[in-house]
N, C-alpha and C positions, 0 to 999 in steps of 0.2 A: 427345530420343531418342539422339541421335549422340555425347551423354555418356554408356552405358553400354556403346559397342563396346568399349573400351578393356576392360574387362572380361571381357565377352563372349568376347573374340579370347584371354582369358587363361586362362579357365576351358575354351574349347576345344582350345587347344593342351595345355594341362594332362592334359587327358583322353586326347588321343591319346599323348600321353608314356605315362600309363599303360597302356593298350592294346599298346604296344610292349615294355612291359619287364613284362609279364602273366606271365614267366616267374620273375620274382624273387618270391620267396614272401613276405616278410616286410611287414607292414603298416607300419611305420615310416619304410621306405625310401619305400613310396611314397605316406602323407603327406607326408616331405619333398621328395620329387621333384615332386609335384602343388603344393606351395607356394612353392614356388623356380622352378618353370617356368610360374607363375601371375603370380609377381611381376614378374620377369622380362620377361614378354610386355605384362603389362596397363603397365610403367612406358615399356617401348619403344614401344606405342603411344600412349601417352598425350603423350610426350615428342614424335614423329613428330606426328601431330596438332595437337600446338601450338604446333608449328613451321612446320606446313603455314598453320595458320593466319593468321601473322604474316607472312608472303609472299606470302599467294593476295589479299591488299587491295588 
């Protein structure tokens, strides 16, 4: 189960990006925003996580 936070946390942050920038009209922008601040989030926790892991032994 704690293999799909990384995701989870990416696909949330993702959405409240959008939510924020609700004022930019164009849909391109914000498929690119939502996959750049998807990737972004899911690689930084993923990377934190597997780091925490190698330490917390």
């Amino acid at each position: 189960m704690i293999r799909f936070v990384p995701g989870l946390a990416g696909a949330a942050l993702a959405y409240v990006a959008l939510v924020l920038i609700r004022w930019i009209d164009n849909g391109w922008v914000h498929a690119a925003l939502f996959f750049a601040v998807y990737l972004f989030v899911a690689v930084a926790v993923d990377k934190a996580m597997t780091g925490y892991g190698r330490n917390s032994g």
